[in-house]
mmJSON file of the N, C-alpha and C atoms, coordinates in Angstrom:
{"data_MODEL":{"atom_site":{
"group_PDB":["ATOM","ATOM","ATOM","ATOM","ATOM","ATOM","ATOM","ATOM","ATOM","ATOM","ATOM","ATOM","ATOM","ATOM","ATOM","ATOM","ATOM","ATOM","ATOM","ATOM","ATOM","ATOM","ATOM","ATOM","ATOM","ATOM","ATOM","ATOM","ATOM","ATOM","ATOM","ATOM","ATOM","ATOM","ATOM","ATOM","ATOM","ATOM","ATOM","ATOM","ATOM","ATOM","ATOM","ATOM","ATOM","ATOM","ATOM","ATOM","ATOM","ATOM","ATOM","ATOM","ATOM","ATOM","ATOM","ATOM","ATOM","ATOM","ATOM","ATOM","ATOM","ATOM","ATOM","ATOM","ATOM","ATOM","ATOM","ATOM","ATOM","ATOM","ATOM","ATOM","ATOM","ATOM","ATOM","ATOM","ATOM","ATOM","ATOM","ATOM","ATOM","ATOM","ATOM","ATOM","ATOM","ATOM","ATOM","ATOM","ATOM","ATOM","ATOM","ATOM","ATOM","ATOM","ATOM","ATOM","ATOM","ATOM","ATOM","ATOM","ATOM","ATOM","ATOM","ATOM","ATOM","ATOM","ATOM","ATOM","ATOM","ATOM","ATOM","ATOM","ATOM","ATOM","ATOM","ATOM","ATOM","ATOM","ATOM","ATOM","ATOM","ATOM","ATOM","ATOM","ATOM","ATOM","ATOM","ATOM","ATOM","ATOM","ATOM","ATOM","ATOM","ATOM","ATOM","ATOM","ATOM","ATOM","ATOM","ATOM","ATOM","ATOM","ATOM","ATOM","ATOM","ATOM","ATOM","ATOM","ATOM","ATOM","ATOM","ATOM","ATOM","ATOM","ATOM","ATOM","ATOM","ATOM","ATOM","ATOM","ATOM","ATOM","ATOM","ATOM","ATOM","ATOM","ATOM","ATOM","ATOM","ATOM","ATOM","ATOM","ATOM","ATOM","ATOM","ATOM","ATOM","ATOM","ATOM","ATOM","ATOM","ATOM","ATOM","ATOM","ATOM","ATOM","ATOM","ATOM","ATOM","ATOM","ATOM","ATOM","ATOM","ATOM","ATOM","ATOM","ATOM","ATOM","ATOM","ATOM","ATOM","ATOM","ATOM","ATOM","ATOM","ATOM","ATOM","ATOM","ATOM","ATOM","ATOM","ATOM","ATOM","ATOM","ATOM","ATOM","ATOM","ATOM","ATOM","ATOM","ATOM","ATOM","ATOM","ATOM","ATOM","ATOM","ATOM","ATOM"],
"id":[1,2,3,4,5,6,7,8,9,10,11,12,13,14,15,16,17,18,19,20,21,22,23,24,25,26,27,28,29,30,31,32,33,34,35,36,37,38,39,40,41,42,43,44,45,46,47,48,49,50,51,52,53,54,55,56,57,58,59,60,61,62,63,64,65,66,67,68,69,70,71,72,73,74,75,76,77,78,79,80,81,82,83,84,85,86,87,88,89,90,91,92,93,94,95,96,97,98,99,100,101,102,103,104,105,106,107,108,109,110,111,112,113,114,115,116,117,118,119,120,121,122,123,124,125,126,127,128,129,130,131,132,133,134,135,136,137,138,139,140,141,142,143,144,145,146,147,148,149,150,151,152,153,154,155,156,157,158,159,160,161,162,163,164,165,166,167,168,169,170,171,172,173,174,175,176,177,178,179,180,181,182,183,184,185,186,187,188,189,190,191,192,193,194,195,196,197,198,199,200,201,202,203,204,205,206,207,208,209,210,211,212,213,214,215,216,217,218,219,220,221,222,223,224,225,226,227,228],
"type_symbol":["N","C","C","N","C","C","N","C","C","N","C","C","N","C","C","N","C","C","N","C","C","N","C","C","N","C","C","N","C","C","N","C","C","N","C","C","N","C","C","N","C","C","N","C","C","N","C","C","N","C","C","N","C","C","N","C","C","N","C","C","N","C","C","N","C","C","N","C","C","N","C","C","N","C","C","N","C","C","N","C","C","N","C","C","N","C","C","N","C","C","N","C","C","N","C","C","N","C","C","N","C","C","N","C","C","N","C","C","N","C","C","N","C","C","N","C","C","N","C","C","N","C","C","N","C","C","N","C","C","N","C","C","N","C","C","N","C","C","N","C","C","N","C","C","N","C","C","N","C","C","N","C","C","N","C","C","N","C","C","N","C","C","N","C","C","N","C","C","N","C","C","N","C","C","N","C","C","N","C","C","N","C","C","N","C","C","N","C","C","N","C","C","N","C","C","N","C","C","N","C","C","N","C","C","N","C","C","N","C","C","N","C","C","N","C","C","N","C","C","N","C","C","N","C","C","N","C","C"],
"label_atom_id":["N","CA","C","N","CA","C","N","CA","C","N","CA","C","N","CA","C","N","CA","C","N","CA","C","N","CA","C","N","CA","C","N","CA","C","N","CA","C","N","CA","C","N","CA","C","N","CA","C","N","CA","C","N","CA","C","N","CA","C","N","CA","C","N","CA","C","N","CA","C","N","CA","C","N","CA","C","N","CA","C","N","CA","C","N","CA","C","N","CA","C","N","CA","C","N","CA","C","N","CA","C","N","CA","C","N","CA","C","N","CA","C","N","CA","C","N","CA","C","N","CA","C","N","CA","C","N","CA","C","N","CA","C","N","CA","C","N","CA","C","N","CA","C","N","CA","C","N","CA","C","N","CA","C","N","CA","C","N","CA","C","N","CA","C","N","CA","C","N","CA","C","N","CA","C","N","CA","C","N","CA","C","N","CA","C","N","CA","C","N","CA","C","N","CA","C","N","CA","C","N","CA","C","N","CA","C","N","CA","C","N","CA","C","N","CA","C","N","CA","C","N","CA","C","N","CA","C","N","CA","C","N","CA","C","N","CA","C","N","CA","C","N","CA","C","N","CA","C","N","CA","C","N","CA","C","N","CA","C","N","CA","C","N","CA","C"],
"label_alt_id":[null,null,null,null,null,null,null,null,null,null,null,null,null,null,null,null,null,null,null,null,null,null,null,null,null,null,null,null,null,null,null,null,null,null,null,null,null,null,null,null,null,null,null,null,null,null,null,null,null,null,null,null,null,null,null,null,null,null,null,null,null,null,null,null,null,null,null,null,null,null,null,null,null,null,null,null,null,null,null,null,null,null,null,null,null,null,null,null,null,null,null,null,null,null,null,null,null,null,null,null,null,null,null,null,null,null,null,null,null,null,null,null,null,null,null,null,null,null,null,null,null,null,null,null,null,null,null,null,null,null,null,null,null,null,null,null,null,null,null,null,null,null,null,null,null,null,null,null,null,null,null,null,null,null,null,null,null,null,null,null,null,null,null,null,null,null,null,null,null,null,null,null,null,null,null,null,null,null,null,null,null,null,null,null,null,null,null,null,null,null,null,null,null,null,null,null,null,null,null,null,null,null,null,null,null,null,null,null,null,null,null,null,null,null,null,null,null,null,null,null,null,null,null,null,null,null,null,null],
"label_comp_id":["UNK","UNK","UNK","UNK","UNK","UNK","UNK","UNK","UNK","UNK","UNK","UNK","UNK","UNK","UNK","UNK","UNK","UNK","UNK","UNK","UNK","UNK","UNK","UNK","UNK","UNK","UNK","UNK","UNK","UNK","UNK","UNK","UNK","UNK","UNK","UNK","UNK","UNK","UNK","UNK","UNK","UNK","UNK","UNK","UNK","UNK","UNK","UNK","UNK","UNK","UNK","UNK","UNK","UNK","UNK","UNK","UNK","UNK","UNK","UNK","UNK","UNK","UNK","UNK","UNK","UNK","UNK","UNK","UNK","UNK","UNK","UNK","UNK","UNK","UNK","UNK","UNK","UNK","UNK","UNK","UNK","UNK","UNK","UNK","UNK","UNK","UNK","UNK","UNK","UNK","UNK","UNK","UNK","UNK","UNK","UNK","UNK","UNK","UNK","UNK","UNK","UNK","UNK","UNK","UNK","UNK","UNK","UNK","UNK","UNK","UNK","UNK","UNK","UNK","UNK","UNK","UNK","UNK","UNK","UNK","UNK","UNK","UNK","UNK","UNK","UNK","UNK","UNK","UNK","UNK","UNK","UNK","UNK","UNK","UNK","UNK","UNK","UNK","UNK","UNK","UNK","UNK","UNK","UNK","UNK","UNK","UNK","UNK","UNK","UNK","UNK","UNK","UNK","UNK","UNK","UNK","UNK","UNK","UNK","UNK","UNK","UNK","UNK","UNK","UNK","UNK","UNK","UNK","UNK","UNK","UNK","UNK","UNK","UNK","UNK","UNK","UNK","UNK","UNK","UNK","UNK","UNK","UNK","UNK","UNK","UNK","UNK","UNK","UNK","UNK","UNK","UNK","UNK","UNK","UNK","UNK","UNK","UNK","UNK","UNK","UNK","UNK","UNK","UNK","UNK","UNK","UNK","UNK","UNK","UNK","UNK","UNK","UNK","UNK","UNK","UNK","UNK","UNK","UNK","UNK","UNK","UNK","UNK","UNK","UNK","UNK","UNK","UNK"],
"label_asym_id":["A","A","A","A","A","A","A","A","A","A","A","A","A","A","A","A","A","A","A","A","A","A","A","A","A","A","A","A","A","A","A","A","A","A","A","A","A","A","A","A","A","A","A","A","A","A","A","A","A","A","A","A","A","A","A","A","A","A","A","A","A","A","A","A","A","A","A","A","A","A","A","A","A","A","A","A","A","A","A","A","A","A","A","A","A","A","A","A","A","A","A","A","A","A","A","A","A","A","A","A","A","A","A","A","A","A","A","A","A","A","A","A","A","A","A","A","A","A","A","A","A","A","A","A","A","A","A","A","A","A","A","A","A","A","A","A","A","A","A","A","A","A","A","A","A","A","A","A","A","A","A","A","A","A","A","A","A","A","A","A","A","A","A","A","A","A","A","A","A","A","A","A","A","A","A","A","A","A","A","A","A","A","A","A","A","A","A","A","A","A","A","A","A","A","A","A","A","A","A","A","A","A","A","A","A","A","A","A","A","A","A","A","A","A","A","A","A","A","A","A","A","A","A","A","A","A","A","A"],
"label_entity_id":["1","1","1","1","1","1","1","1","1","1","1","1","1","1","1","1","1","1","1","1","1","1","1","1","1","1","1","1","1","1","1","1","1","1","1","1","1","1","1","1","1","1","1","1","1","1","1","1","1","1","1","1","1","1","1","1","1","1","1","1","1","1","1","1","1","1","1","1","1","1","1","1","1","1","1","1","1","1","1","1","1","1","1","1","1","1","1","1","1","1","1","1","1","1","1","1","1","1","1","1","1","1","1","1","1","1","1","1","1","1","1","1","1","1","1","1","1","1","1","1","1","1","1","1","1","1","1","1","1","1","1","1","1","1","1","1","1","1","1","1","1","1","1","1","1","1","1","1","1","1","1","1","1","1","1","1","1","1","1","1","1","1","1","1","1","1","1","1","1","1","1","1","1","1","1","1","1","1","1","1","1","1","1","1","1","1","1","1","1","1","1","1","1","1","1","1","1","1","1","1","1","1","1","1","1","1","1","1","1","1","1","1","1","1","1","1","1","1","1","1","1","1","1","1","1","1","1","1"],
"label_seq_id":[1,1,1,2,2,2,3,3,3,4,4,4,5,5,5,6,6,6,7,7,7,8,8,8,9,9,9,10,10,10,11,11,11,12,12,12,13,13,13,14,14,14,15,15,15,16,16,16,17,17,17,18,18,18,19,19,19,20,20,20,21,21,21,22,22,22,23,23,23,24,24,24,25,25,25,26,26,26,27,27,27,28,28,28,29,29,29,30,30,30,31,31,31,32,32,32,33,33,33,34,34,34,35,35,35,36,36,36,37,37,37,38,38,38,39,39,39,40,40,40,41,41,41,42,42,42,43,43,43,44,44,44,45,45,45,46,46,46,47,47,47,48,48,48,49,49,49,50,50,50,51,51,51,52,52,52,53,53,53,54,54,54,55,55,55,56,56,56,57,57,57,58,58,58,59,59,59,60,60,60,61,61,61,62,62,62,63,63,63,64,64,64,65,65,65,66,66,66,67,67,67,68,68,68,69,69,69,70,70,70,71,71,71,72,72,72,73,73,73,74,74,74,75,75,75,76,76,76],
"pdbx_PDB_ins_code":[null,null,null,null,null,null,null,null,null,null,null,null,null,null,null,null,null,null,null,null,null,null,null,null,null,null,null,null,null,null,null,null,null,null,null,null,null,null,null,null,null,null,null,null,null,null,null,null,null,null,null,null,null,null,null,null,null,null,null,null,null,null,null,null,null,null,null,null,null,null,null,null,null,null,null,null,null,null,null,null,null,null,null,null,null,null,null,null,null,null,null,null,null,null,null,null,null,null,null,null,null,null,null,null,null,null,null,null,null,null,null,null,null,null,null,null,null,null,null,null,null,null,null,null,null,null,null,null,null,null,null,null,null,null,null,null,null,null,null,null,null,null,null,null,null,null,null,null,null,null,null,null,null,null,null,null,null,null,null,null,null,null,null,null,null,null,null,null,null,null,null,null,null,null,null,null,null,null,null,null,null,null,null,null,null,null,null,null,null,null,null,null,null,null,null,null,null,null,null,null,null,null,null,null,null,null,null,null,null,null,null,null,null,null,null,null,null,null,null,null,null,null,null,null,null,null,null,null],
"Cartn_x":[52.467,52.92,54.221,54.118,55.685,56.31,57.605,58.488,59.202,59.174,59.947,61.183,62.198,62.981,64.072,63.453,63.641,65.48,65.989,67.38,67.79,68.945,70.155,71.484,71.428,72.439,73.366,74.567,75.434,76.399,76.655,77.956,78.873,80.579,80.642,80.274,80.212,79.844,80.53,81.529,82.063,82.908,83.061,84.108,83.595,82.185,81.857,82.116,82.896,82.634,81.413,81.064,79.874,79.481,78.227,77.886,76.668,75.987,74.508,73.812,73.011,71.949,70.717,70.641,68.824,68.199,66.977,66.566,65.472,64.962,63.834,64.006,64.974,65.35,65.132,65.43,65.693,64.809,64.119,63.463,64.285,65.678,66.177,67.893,68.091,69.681,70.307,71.343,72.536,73.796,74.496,75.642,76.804,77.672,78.419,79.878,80.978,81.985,83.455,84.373,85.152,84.659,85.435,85.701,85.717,85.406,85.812,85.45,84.468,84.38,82.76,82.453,81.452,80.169,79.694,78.493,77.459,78.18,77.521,77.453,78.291,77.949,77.097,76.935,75.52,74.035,74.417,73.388,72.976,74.316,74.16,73.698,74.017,73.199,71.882,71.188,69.726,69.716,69.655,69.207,69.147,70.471,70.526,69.734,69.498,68.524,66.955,66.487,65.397,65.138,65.999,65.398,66.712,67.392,68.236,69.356,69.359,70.416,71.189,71.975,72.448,73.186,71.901,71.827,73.381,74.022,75.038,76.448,76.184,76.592,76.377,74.893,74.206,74.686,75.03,74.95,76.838,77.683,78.824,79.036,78.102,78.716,78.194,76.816,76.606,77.428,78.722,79.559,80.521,81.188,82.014,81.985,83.006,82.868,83.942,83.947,84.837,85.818,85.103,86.316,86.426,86.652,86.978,86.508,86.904,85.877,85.612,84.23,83.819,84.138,84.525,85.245,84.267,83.298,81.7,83.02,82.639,83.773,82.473,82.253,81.557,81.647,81.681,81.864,80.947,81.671,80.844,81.341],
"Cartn_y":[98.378,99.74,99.924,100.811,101.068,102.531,101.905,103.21,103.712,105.018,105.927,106.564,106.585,107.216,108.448,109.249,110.627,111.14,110.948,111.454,110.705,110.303,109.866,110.48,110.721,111.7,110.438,110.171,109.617,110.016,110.089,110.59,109.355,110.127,109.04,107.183,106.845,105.405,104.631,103.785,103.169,103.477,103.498,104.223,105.837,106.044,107.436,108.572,109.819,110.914,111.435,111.796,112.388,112.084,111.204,110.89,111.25,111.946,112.603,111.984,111.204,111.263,111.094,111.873,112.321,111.692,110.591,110.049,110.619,111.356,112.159,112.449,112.671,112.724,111.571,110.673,109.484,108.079,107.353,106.134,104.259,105.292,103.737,104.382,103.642,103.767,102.647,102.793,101.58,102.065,101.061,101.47,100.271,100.879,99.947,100.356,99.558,100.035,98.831,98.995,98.075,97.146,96.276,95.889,97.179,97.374,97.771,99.896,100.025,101.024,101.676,100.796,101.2,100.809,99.644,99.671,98.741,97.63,97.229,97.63,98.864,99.604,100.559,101.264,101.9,101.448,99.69,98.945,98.528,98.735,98.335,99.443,100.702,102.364,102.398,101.495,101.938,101.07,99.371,98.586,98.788,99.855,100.116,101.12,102.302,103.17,102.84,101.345,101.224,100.132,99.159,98.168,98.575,98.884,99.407,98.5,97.408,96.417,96.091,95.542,94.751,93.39,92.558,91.283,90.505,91.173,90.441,90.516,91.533,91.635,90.67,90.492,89.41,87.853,87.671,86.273,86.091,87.383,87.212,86.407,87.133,87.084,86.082,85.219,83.861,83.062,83.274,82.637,82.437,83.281,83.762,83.666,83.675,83.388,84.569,85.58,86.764,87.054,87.482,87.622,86.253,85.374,83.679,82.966,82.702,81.796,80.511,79.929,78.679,77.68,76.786,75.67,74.638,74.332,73.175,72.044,71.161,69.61,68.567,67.832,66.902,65.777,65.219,63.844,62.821,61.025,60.375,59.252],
"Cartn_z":[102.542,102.701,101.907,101.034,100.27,100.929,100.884,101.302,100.119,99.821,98.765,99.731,99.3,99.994,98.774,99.328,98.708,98.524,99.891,99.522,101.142,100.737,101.982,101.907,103.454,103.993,104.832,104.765,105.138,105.749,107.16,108.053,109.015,108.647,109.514,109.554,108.304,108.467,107.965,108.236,107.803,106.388,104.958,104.715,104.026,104.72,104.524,105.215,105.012,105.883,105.816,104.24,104.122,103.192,102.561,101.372,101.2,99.864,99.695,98.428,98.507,97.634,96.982,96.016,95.807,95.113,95.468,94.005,93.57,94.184,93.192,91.453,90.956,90.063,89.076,89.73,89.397,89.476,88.351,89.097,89.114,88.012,88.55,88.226,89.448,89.952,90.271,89.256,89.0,90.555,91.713,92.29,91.522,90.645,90.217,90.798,90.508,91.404,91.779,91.969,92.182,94.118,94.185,95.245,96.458,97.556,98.159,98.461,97.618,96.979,98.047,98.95,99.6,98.952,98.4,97.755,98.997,99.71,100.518,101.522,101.85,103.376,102.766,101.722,101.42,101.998,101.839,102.054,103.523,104.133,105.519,105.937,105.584,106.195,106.202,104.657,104.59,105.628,105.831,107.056,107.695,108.676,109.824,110.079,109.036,109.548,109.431,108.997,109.026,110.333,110.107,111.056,112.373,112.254,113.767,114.002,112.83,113.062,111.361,111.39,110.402,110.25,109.35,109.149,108.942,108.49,107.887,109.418,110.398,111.6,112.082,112.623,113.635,112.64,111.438,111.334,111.287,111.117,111.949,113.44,113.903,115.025,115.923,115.088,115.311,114.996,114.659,113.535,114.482,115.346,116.697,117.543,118.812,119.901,120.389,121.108,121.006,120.178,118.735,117.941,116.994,117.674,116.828,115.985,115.125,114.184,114.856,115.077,115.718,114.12,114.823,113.746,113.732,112.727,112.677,111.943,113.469,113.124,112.821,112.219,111.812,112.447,113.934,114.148,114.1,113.543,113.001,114.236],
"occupancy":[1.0,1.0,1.0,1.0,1.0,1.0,1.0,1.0,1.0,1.0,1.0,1.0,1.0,1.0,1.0,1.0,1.0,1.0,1.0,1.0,1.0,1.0,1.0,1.0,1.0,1.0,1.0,1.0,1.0,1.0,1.0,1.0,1.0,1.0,1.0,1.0,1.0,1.0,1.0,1.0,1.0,1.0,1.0,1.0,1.0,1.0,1.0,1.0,1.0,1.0,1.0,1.0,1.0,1.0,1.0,1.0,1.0,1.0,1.0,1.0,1.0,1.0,1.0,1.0,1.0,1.0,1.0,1.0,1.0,1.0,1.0,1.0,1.0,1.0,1.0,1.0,1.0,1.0,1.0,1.0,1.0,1.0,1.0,1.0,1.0,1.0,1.0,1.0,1.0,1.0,1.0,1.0,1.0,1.0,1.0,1.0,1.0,1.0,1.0,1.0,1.0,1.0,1.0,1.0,1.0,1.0,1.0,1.0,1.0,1.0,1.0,1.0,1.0,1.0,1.0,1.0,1.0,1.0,1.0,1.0,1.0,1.0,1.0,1.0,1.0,1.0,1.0,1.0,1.0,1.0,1.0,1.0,1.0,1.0,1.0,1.0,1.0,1.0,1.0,1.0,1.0,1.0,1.0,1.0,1.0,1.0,1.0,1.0,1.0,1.0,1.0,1.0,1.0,1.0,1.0,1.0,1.0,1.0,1.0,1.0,1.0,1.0,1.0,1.0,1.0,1.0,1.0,1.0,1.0,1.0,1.0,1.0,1.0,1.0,1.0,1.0,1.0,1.0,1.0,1.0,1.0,1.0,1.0,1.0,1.0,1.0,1.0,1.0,1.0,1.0,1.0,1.0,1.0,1.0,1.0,1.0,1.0,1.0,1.0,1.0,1.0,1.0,1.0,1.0,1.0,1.0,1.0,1.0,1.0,1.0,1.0,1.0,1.0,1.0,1.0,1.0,1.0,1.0,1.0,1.0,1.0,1.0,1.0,1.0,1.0,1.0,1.0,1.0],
"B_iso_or_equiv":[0.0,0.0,0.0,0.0,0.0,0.0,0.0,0.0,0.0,0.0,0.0,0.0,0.0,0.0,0.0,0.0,0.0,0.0,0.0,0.0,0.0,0.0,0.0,0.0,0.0,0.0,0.0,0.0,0.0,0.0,0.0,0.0,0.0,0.0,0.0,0.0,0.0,0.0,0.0,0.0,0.0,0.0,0.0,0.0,0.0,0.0,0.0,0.0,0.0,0.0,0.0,0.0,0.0,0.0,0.0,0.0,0.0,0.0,0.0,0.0,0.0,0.0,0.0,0.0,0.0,0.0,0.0,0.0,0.0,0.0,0.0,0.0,0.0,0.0,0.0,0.0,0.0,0.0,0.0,0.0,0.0,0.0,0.0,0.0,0.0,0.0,0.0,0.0,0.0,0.0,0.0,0.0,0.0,0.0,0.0,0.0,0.0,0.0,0.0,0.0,0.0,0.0,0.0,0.0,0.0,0.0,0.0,0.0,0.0,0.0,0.0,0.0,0.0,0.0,0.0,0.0,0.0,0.0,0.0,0.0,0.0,0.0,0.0,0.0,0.0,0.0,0.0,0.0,0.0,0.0,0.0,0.0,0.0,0.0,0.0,0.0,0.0,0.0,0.0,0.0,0.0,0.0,0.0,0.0,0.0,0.0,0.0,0.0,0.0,0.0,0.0,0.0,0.0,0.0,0.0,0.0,0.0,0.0,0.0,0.0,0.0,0.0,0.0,0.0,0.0,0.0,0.0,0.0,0.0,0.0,0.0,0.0,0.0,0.0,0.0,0.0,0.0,0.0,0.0,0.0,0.0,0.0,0.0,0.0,0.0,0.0,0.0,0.0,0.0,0.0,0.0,0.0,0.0,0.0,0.0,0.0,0.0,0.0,0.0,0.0,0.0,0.0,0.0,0.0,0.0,0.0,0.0,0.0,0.0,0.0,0.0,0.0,0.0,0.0,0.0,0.0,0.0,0.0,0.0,0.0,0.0,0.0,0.0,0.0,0.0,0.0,0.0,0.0],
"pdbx_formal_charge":[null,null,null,null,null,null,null,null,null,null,null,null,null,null,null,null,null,null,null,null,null,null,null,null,null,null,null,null,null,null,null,null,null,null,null,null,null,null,null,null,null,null,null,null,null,null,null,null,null,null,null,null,null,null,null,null,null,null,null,null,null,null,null,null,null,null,null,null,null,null,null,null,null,null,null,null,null,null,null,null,null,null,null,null,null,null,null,null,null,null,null,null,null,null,null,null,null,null,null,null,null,null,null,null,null,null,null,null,null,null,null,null,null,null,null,null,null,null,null,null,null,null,null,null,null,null,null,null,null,null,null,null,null,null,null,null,null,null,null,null,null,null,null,null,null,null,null,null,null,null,null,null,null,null,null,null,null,null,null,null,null,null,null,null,null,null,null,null,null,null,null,null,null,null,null,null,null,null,null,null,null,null,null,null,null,null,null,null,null,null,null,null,null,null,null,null,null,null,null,null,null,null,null,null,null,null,null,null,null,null,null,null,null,null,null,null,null,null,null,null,null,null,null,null,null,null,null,null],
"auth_seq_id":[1,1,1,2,2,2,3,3,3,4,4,4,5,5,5,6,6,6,7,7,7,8,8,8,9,9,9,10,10,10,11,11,11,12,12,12,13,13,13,14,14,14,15,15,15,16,16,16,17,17,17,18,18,18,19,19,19,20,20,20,21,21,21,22,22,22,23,23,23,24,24,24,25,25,25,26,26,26,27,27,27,28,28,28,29,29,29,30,30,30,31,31,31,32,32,32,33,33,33,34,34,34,35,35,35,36,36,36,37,37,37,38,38,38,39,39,39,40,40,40,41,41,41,42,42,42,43,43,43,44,44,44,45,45,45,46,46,46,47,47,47,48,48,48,49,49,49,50,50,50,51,51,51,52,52,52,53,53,53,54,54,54,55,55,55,56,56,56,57,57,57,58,58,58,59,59,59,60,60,60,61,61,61,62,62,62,63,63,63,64,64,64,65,65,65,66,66,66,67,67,67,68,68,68,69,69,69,70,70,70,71,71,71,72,72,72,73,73,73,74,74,74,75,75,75,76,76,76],
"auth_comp_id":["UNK","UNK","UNK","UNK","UNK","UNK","UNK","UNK","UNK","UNK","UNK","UNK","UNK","UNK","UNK","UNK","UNK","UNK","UNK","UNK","UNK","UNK","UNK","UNK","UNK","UNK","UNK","UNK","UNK","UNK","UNK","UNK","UNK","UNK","UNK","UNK","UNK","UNK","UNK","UNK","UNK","UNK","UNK","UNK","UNK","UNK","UNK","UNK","UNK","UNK","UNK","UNK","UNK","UNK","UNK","UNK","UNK","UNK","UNK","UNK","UNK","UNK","UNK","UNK","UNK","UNK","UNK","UNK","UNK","UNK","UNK","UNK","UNK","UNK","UNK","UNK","UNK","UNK","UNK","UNK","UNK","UNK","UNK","UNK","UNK","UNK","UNK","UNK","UNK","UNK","UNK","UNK","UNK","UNK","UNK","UNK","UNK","UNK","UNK","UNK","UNK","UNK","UNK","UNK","UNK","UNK","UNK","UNK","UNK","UNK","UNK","UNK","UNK","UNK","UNK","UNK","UNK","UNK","UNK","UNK","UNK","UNK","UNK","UNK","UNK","UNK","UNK","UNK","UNK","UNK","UNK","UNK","UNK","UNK","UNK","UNK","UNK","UNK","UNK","UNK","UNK","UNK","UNK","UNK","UNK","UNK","UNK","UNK","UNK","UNK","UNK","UNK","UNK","UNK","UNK","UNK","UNK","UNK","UNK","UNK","UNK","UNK","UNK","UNK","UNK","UNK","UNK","UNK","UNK","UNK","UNK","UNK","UNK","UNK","UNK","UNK","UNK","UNK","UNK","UNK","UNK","UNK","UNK","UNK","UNK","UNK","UNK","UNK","UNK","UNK","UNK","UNK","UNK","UNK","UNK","UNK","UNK","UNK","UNK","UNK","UNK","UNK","UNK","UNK","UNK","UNK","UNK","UNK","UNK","UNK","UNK","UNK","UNK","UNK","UNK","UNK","UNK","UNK","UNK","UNK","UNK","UNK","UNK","UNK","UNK","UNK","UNK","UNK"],
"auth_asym_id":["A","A","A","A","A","A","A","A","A","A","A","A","A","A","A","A","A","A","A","A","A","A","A","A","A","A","A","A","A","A","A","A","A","A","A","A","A","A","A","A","A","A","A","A","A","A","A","A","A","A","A","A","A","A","A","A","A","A","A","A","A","A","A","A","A","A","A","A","A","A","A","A","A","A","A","A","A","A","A","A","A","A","A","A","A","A","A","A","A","A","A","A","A","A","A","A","A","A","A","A","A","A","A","A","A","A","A","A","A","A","A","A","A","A","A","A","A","A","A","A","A","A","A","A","A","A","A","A","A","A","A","A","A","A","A","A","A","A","A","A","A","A","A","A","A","A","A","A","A","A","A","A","A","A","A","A","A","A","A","A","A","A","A","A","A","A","A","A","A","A","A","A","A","A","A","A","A","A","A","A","A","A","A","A","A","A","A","A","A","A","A","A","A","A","A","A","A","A","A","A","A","A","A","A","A","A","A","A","A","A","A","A","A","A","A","A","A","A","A","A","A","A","A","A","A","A","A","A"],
"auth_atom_id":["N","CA","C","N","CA","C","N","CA","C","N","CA","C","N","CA","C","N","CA","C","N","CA","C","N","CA","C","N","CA","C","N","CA","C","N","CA","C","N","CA","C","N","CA","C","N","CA","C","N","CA","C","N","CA","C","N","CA","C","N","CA","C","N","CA","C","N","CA","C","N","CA","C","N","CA","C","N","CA","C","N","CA","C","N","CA","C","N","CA","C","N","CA","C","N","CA","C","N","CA","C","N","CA","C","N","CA","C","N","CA","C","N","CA","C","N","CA","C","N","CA","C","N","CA","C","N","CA","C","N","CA","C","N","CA","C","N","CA","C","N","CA","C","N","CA","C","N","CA","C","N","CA","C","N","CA","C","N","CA","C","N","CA","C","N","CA","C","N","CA","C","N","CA","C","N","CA","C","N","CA","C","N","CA","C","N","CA","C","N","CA","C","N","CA","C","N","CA","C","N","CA","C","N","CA","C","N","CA","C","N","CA","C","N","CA","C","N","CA","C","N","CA","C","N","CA","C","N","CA","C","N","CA","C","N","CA","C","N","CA","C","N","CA","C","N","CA","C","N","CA","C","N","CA","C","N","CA","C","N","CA","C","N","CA","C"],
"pdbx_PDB_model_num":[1,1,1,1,1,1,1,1,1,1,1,1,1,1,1,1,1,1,1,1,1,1,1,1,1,1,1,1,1,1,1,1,1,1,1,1,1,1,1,1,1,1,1,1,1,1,1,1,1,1,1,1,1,1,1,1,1,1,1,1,1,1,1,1,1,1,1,1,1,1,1,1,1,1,1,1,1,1,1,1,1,1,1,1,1,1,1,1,1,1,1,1,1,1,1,1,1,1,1,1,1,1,1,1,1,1,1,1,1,1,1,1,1,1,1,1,1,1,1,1,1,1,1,1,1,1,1,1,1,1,1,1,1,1,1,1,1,1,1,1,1,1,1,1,1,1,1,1,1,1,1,1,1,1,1,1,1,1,1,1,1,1,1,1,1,1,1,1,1,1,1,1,1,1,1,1,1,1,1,1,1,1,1,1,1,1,1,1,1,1,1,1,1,1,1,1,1,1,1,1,1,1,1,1,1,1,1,1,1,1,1,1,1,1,1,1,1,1,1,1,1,1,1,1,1,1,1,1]
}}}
């Protein structure tokens, strides 16, 4: 099953108030951009609005223990 996705509407998300756009126009779209500029929270919007979660969250926070980084000690 392929999904086309026509246009994304962005509110509110992380460093978006409101971001819009259409790819009908379009069959191939470059996001280029400095550091920091929102290209992987673009990415976390489509995830989250498809599968309801985001991957790169959940393997945070396997990573954590409230907040903490868990420290992998190697004993021999």
């Amino acid at each position: 099953m392929a999904i086309k996705i026509n246009r994304i509407l962005i509110n509110n998300f992380k460093p978006f108030r409101k971001f819009e756009i259409n790819f009908t126009d379009s069959r191939f779209i470059v996001f280029d951009g400095p550091n920091g500029f929102g290209k992987t929270s673009f990415y976390d919007a489509i995830e989250l609005l498809l599968t309801g979660r985001m991957r790169r969250y959940d393997e945070l926070y396997e990573t954590t223990i409230h907040g903490k980084k868990i420290l992998m000690v190697a004993h021999s």
